[in-house]
C-alpha positions as CSV (number, residue, x, y, z in Angstrom):
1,X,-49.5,1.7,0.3
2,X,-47.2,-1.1,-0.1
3,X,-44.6,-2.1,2.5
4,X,-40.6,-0.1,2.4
5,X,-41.6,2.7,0.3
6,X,-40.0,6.3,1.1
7,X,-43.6,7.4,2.3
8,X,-43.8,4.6,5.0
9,X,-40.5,5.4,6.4
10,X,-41.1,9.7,6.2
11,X,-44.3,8.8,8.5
12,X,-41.7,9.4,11.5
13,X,-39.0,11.8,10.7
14,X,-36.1,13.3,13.1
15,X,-34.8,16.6,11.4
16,X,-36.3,16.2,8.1
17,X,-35.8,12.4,7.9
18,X,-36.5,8.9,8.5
19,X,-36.2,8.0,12.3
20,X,-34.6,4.6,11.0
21,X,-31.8,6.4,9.8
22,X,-30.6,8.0,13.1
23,X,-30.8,4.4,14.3
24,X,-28.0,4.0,11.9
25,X,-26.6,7.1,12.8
26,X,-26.2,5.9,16.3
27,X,-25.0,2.4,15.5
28,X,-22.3,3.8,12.9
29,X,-21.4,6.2,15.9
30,X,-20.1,3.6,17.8
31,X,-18.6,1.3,15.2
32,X,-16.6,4.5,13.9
33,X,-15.8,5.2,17.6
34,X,-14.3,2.2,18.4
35,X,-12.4,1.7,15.0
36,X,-11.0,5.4,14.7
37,X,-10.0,5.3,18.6
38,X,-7.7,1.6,18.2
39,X,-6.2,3.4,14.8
40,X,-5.0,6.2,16.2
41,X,-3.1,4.6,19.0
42,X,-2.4,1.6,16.2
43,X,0.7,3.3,14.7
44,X,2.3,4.6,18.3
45,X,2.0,0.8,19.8
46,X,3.7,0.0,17.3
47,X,6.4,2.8,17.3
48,X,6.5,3.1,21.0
49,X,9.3,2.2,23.2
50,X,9.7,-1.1,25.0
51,X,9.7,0.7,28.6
52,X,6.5,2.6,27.6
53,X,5.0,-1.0,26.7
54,X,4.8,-0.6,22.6
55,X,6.6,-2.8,20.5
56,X,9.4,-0.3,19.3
57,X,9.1,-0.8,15.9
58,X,10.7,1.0,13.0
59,X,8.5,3.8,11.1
60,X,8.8,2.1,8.1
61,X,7.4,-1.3,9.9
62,X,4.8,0.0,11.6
63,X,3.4,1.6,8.7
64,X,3.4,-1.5,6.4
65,X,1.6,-3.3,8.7
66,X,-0.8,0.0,9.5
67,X,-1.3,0.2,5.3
68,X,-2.1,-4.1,5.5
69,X,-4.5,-3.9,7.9
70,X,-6.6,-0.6,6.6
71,X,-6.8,-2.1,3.3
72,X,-8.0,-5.4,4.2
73,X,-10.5,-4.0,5.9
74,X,-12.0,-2.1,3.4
75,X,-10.8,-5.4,0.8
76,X,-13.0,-7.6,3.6
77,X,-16.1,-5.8,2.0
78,X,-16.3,-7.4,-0.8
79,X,-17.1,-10.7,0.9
80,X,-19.3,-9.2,3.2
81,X,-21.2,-7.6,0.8
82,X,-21.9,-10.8,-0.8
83,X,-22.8,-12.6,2.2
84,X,-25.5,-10.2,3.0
85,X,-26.8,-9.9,-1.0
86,X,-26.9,-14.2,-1.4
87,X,-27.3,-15.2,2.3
88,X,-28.3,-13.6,5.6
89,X,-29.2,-10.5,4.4
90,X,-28.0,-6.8,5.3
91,X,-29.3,-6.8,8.7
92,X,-27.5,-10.3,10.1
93,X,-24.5,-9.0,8.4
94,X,-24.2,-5.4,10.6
95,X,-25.0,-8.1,13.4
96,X,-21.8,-10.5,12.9
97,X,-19.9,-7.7,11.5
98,X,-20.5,-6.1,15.0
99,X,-19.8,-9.1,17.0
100,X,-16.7,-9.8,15.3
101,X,-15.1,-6.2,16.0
102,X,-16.2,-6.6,19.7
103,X,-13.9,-9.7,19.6
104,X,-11.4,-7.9,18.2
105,X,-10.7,-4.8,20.7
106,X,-11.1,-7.3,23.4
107,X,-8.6,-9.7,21.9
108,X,-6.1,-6.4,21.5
109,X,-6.9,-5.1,24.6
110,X,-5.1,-8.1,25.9
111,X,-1.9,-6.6,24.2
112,X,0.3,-10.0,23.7
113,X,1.7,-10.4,20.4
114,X,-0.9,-13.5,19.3
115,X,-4.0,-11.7,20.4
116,X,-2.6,-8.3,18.8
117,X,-2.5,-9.9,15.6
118,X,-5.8,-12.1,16.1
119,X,-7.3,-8.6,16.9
120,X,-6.6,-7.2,14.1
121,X,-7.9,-10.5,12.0
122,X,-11.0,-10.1,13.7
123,X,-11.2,-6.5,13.1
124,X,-10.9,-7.0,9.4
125,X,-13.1,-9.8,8.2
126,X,-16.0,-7.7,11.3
127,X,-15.8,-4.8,9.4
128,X,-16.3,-6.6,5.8
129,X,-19.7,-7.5,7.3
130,X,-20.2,-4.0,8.7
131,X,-19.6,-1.7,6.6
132,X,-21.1,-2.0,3.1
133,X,-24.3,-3.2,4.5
134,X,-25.4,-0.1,6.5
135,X,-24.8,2.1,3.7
136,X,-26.8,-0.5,1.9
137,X,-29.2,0.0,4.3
138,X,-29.8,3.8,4.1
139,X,-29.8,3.4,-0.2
140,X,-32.5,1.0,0.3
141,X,-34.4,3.6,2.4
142,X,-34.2,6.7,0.2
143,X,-34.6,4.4,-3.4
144,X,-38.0,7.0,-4.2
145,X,-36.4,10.1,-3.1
146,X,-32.7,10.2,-5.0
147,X,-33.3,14.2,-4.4
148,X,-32.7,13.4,-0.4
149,X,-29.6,11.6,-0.4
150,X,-26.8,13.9,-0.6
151,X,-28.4,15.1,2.1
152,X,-29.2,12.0,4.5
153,X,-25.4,10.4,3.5
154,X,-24.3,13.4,5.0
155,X,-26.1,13.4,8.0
156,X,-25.1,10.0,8.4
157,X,-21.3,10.7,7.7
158,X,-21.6,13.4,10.4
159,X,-22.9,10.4,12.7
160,X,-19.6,8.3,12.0
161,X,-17.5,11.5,12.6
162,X,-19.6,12.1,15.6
163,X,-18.2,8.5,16.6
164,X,-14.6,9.0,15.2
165,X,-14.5,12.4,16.8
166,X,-15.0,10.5,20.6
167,X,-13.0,7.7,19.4
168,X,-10.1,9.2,19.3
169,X,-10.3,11.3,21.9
170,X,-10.9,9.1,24.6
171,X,-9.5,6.0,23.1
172,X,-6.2,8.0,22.5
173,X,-6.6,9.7,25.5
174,X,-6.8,6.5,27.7
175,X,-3.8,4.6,25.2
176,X,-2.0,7.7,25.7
177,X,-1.9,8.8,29.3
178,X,-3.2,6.0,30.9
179,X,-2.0,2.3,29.2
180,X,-2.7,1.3,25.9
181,X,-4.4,-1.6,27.0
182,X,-7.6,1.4,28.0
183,X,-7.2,2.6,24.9
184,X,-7.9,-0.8,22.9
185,X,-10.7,-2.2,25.5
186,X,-12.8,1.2,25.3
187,X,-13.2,0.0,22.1
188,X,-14.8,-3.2,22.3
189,X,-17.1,-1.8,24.8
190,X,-19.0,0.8,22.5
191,X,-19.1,-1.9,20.0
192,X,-20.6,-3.8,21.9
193,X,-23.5,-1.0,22.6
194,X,-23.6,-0.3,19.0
195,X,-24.5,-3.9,17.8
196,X,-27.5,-4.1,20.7
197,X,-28.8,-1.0,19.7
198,X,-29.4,-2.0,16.1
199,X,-30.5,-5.7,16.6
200,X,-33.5,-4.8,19.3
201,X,-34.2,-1.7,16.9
202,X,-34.3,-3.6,13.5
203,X,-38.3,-3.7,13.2
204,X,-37.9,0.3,12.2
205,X,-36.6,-0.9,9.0
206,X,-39.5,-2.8,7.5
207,X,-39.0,-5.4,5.2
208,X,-35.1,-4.3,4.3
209,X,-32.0,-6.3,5.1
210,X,-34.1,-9.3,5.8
211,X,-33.0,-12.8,4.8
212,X,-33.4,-13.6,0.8
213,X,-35.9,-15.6,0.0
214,X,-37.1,-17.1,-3.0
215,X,-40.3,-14.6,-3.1
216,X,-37.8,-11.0,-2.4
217,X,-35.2,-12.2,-4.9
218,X,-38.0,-13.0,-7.4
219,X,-39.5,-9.5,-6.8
220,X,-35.6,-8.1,-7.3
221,X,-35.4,-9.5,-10.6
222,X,-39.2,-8.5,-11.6
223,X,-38.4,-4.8,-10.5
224,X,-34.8,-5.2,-12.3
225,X,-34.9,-5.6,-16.4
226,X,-31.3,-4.6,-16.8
227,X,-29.5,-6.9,-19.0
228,X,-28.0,-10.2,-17.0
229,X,-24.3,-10.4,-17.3
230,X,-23.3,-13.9,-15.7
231,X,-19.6,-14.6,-14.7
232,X,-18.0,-17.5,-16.8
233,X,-15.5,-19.9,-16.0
234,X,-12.4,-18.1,-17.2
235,X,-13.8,-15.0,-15.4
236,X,-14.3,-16.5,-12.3
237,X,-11.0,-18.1,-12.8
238,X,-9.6,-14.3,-13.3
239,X,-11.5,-13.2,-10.4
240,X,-9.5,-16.0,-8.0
241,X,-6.4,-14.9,-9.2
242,X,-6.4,-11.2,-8.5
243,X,-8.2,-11.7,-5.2
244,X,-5.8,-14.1,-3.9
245,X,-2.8,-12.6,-5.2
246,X,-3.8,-9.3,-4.2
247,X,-4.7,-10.7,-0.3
248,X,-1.4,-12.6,-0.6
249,X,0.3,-9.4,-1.1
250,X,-1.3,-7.7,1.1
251,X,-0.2,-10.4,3.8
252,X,3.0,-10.6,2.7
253,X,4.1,-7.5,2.4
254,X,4.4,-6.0,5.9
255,X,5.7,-9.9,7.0
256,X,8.6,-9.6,4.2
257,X,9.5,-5.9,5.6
258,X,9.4,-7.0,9.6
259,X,10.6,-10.1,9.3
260,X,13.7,-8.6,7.3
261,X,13.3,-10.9,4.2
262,X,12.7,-14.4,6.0
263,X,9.0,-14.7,5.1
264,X,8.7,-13.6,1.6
265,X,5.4,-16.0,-0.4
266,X,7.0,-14.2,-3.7
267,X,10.6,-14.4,-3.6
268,X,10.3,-17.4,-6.2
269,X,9.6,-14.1,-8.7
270,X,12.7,-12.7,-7.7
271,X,14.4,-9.9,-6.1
272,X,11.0,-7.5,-7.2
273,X,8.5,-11.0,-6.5
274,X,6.0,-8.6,-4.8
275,X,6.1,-5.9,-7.2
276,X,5.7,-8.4,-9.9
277,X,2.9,-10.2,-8.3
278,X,0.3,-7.0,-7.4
279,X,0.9,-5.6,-10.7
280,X,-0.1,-8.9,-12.1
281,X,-3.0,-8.9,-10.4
282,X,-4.1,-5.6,-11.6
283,X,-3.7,-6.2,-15.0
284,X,-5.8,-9.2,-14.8
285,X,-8.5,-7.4,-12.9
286,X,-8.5,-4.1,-15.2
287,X,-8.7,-6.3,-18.5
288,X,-11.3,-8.4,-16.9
289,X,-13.2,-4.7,-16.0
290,X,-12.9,-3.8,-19.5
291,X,-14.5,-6.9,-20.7
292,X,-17.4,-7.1,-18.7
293,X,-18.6,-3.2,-19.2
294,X,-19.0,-4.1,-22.9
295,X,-21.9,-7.2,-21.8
296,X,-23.8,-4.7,-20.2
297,X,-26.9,-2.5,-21.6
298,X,-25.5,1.1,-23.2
299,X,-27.2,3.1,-20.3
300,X,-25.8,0.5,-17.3
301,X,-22.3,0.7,-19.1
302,X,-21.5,4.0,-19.0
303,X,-23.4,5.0,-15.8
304,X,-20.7,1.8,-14.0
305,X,-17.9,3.4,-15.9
306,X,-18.8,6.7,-14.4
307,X,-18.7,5.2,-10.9
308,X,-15.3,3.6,-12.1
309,X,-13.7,7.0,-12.6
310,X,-14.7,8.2,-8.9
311,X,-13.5,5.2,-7.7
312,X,-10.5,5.8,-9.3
313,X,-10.1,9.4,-8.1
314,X,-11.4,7.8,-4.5
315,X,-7.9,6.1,-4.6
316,X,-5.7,8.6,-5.0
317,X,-7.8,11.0,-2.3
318,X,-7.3,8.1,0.6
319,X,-3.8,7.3,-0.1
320,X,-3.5,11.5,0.7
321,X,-5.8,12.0,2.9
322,X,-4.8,9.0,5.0
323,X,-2.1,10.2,6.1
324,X,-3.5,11.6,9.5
325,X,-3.1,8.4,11.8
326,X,0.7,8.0,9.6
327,X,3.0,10.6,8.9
328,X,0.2,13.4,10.4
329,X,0.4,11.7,13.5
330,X,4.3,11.4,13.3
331,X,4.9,14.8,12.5
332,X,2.5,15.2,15.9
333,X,4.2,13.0,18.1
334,X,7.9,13.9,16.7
335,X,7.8,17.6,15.4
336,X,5.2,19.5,16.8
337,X,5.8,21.4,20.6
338,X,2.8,20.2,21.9
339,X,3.2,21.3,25.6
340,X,1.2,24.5,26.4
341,X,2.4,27.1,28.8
342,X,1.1,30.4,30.5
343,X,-1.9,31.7,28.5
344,X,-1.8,29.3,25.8
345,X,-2.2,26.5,28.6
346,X,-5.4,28.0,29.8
347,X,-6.4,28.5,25.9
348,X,-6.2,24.8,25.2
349,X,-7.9,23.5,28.3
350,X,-10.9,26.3,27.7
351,X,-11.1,24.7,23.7
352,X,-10.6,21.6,24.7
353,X,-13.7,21.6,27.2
354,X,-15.7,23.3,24.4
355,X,-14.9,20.9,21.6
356,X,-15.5,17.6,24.1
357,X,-18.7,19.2,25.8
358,X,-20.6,20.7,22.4
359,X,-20.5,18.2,20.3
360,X,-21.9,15.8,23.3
361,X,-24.1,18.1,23.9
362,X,-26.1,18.2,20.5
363,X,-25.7,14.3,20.1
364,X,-27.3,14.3,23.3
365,X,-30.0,16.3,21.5
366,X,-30.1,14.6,19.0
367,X,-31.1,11.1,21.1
368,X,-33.6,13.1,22.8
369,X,-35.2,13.4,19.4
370,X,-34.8,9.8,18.3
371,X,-36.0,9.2,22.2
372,X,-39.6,11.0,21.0
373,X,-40.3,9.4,17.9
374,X,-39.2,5.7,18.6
375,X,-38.9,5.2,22.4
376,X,-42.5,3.5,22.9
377,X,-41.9,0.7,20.0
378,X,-38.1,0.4,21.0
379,X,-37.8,1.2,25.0
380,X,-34.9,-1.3,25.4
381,X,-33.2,0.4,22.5
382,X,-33.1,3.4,23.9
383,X,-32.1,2.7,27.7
384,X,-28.9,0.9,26.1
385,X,-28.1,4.1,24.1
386,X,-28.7,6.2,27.0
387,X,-26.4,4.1,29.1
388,X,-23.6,4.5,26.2
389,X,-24.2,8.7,26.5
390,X,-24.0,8.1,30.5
391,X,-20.1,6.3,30.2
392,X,-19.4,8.4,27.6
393,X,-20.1,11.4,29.3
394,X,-18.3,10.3,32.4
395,X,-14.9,9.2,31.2
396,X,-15.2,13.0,29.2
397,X,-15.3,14.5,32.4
398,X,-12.8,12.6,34.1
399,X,-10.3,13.3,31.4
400,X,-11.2,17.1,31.4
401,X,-10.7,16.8,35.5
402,X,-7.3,15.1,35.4
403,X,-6.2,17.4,32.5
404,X,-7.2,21.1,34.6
405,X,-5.1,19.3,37.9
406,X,-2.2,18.5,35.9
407,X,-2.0,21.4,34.1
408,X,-2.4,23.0,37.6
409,X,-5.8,24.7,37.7
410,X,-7.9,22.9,40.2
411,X,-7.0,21.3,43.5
412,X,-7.6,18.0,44.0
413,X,-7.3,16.0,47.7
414,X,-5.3,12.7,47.6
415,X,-8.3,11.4,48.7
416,X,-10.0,12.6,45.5
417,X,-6.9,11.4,43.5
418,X,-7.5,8.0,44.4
419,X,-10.7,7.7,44.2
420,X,-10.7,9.1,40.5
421,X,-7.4,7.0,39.9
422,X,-5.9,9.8,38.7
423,X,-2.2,9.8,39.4
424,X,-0.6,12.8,41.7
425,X,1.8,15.2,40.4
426,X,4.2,17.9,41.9
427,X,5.0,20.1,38.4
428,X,2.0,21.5,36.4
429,X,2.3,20.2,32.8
430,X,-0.2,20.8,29.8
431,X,0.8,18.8,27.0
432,X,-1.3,18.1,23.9
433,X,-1.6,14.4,23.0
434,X,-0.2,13.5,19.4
435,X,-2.9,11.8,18.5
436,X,-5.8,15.1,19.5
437,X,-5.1,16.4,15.9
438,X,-6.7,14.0,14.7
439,X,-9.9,14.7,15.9
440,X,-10.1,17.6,14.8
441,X,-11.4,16.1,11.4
442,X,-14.3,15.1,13.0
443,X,-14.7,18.1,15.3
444,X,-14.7,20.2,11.4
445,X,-17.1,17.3,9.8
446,X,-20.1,17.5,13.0
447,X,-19.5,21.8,12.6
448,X,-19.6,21.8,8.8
449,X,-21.8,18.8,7.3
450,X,-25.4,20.9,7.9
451,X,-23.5,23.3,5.5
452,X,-22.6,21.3,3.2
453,X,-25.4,19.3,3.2
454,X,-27.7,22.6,2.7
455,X,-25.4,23.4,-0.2
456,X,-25.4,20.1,-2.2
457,X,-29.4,20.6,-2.1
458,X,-29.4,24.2,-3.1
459,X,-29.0,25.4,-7.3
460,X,-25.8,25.7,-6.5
461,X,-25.1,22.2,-6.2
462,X,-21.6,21.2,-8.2
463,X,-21.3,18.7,-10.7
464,X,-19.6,15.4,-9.4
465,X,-16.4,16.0,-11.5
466,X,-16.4,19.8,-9.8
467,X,-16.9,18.5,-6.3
468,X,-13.9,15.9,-6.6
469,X,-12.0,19.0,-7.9
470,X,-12.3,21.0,-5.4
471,X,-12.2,18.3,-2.8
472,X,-8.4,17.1,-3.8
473,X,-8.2,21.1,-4.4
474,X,-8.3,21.3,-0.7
475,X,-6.6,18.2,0.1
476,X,-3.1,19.7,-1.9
477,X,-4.4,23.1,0.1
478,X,-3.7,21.2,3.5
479,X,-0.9,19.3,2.4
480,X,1.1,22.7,1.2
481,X,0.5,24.3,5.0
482,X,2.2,21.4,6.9
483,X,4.9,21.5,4.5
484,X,5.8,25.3,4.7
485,X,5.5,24.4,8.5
486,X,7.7,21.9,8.1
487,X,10.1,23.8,5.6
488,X,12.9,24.9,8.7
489,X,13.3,21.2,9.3
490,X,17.0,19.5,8.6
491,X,17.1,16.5,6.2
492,X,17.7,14.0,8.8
493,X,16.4,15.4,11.3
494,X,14.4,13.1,14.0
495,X,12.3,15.5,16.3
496,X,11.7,19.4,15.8
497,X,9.4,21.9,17.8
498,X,7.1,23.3,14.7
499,X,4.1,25.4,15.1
500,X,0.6,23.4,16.3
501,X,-1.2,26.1,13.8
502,X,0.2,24.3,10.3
503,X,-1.3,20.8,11.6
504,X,-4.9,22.6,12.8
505,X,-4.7,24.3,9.3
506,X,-4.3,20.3,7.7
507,X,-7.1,19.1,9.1
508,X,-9.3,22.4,8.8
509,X,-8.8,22.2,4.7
510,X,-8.8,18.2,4.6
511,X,-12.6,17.8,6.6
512,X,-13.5,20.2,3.4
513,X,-12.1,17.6,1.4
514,X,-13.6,15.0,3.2
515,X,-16.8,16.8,2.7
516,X,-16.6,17.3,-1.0
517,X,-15.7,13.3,-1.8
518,X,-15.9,10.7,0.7
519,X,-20.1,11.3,1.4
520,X,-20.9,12.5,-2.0
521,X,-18.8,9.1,-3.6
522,X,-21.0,6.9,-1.7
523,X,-24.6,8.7,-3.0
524,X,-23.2,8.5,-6.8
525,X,-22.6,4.8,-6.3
526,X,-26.5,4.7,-4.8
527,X,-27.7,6.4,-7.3
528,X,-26.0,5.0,-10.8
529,X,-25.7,1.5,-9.9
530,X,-28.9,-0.8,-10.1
531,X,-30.5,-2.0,-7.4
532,X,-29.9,-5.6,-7.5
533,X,-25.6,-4.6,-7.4
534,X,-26.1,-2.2,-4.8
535,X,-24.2,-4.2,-2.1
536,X,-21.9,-5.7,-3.7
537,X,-21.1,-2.6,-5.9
538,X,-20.6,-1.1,-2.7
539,X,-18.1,-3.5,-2.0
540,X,-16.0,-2.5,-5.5
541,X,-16.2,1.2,-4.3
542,X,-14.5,-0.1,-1.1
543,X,-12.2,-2.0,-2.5
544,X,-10.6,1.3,-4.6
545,X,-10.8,2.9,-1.0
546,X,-8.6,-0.5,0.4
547,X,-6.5,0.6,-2.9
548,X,-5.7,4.0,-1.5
549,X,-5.3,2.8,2.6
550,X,-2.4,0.7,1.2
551,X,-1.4,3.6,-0.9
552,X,-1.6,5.4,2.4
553,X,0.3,2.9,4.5
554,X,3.4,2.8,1.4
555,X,3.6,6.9,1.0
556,X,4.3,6.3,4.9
557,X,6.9,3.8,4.7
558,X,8.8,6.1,2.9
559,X,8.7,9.3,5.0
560,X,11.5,8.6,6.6
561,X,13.3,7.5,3.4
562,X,12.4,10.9,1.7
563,X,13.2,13.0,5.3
564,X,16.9,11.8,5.4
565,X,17.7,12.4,1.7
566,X,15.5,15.4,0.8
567,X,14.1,17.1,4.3
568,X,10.5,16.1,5.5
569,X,8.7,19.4,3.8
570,X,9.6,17.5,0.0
571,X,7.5,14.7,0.9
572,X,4.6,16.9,1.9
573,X,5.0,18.8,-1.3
574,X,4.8,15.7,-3.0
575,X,1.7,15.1,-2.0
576,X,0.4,18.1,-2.3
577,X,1.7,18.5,-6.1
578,X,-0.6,14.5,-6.8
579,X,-3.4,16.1,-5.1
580,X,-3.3,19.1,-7.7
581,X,-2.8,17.0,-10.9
582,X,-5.6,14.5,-10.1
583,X,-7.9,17.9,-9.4
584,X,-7.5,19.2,-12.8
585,X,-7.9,16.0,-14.1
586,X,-11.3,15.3,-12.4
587,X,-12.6,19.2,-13.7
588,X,-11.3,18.4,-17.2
589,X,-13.4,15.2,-17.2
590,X,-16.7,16.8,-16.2
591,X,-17.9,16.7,-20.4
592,X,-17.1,13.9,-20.6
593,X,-18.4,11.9,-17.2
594,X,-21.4,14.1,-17.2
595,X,-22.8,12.4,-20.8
596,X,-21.5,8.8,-19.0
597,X,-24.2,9.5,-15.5
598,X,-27.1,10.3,-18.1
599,X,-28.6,13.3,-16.3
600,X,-28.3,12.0,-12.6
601,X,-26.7,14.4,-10.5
């Protein structure tokens, strides 16, 4: 049997599959953990008053900058992706990738205004080394079983939620209650357990992610007899000039906005330079696009322009769907009566135990299983993910503890106080933090992925175009309940005391969403795209998702724009009313997308 086939790595399976890819699971955990808990407190630094030690920036700022940075880091993937294709292979890419995002959170924990912004630097060329290459990873692993990978992209999307889920909880938590300087160094910390883990576990993968060498990249190109489509001059020329322009904009836009006009790289184009500039760039890119999917092979060309569409829909589903650690968590922080009294206090402590202690609970079970099948070949491995669960499960506890004695039901001496460095108070209080909704998207993903999972396997498993329908479906769905919530709110208004239920509804119909498009978008790229493009085609998919996170970030900017003039429930009914057109768009493709994928599913 030759070496990295799907039978060598089903030898030793956890839950139906590979062992290797719950080593993945567990490294994603904690890359997702430490990015999703510094973005949700990203946004309140930013907005947060100078006496409660944020920066007190306007809305319209913070999100600029917040829309910058998301996109860049998915942008950063296209680099990194090509790194780990030409260079040092997948594996040493998820290592510096790592490494550089450890850098990061400590660099922000510092909290001074140079090593905020060198955080965030760090943060975004870590995660182009990161991310494409550990879904690169897992495509690599399932290449002889296509019929499995719905199902293991889900599983491994239920380990980044897993992560995201903790993330925000405690990272927020800490930012929140306790100084946002906790909140950015609890970060660094897992990452730094996530990139050990992988590196002394990397043997479990075989053969994949090493270095290229002259003898695997001839193999590639024996295994690969698609027709070559080498980049010319003028195309590489093209190439330079959307990817600069689009990274200058992306620069310079937040620095035009919170520098009031002072730094502007494109006021030489006039009062609309930027404008002018990105849709420059795009034009360029979209006729070079054209151009090159009529140099392919008739089957390669239309099964890429299929993946073009999704990536297309992709853009439009971020840009909405991102609007949870934006105007979501605004609406949180600013319109929602988060503090709890009476019964309802008790209510949210109970569900708030259940939801922290569960989910530990079966990724706790889940390690013990990993624990069985790898711990004799990878002992170090393990002991370092078992501390992780130990802090992990601590600080859980501790913030469960100080939030029963502050809401006033359980007794603690001063003794105790001090020694858990919990601060004393005299008035019972249970207030929900602004940024808890938002992990409620991952709470939904861990309880429904097995579901979903189990129903892209079964007969019943939609077309592609029918899933993205009834994803952005969803997505208007969600978007339609926080604006009737919001409906009662004045144009103008700057706080309000609306209903928790219309935000918990939100994120209930959005993980559905999520579940529909984000996972199942990655397998279609895995599965239509040829080998030898995997990575870097990876990296094209992301850089339609960097697309929609500035999307994201410039529907923000605007919130308050939209809330003075027409009220704060139009701008929620705007994006619910995108969400529905782009649905029956993607359902009225299905013909015609369906003949473009040539029978792959």
């Amino acid at each position: 049997m030759s070496q990295n086939t799907t039978d060598q790595f089903f030898k030793s399976t956890v839950l139906g599959h590979p062992a290797g890819l719950f080593v993945l699971f567990f490294t994603e955990m904690w890359e997702r953990f430490s990015f999703y808990g510094m973005r949700s407190l990203l946004i309140l630094f930013l907005t947060a008053s100078f006496t409660d030690g944020g920066w007190e920036w306007t809305r319209e700022n913070a999100s600029a900058l917040f829309g910058s940075y998301v996109g860049l880091v998915y942008l950063s993937t296209m680099l990194g992706g090509y790194f780990a294709d030409k260079v040092i292979g997948f594996r040493w890419a998820v290592v510096v990738g790592a490494s550089l995002m450890t850098l990061g959170h400590a660099s922000m924990a510092v909290e001074t205004e140079f090593s905020i912004y060198l955080g965030l630097v760090l943060l975004v060329f870590g995660n182009g080394f990161f991310k494409p290459n550990m879904t690169s990873i897992v495509s690599e692993m399932y290449k002889d079983r296509p019929e499995k990978k719905d199902g293991a992209y889900t599983l491994f999307y239920m380990g980044v939620n897993a992560g995201a889920f903790f993330g925000i909880l405690l990272c927020g938590y800490l930012g929140e209650k306790v100084g946002w300087t906790y909140g950015f160094g609890l970060a660094g910390i897992f990452m730094f357990f996530g990139m050990l883990q992988f590196w002394l576990s990397q043997n479990i993968f075989g053969d994949i992610g090493l270095k290229p060498n002259k003898e695997s990249k001839a193999k590639a190109e024996a295994l690969d007899t698609d027709k070559r489509n080498p980049f010319s001059p003028i195309q590489l020329v093209a190439i330079a000039f959307s990817s600069l322009v689009a990274l200058l904009w992306l620069l310079n836009d937040p620095a035009s906005k919170i520098s009031g006009g002072k730094v502007n790289i494109f006021s030489f184009l006039g009062a609309n330079g930027n404008s002018i500039a990105i849709v420059s760039a795009l034009v360029v890119f979209i006729i070079l696009l054209i151009y090159r999917f009529t140099q392919y092979s008739k089957i390669t060309k239309e099964k890429l322009i299929a993946v073009t569409f999704f990536a297309f829909l992709t853009i439009f589903f971020w840009a909405i769907f991102e609007q949870s650690p934006n105007s979501l968590t605004i609406f949180a922080n600013d319109y929602t009566d988060r503090v709890l009294t009476g019964n309802w206090s008790v209510v949210f402590l109970v569900m708030n135990s259940l939801i922290t202690i569960l989910p530990l609970v079966i990724i706790t079970w889940v390690l013990i299983l990993l624990f069985k099948q790898t711990f004799k070949l990878y002992a170090i491995a393990n002991v370092i993910l078992s501390v992780s669960f130990v802090i992990i499960w601590t600080i859980a506890i501790w913030m469960l503890a100080k939030d029963y004695y502050t809401a006033g039901y359980l007794s603690l001496s001063d003794d105790t106080l001090q020694a858990l460095k919990i601060d004393k108070v005299t008035t019972a209080l249970t207030e929900v933090p602004a940024t808890w909704f938002s992990t409620l998207n991952s709470l939904f993903i861990i309880s429904l992925a097995p579901l979903f999972s189990k129903w892209w396997e079964s007969k019943y498993n939609p077309s592609a175009n029918l899933k993205y329908g009834i994803g952005m479906g969803l997505l208007a769905l969600g978007m339609a309940c926080v604006a009737f919530g919001a409906n009662g709110i004045e144009a103008g208004a700057k706080t309000a005391s609306v209903s928790m239920i219309w935000l918990i509804l939100v994120y209930l119909f959005h993980t559905m969403a999520e579940l529909c498009i984000s996972p199942v978008g990655l397998s279609y790229v895995s599965k239509l795209v040829p080998a030898r493009m995997i990575a870097f085609m990876f990296g094209v998919w992301y850089l339609a998702v960097a697309i929609g996170m500035k999307g994201a970030g410039m529907f923000g900017e605007n919130i308050d724009k939209i809330a003075n003039e027409h009220g704060l429930s139009y701008f929620f009914w705007m994006l619910a009313i995108i969400s529905i057109v782009v649905a029956l768009f993607s359902i009225l493709m299905g013909p015609v997308i369906k003949k473009l994928m040539h029978g792959v599913r």
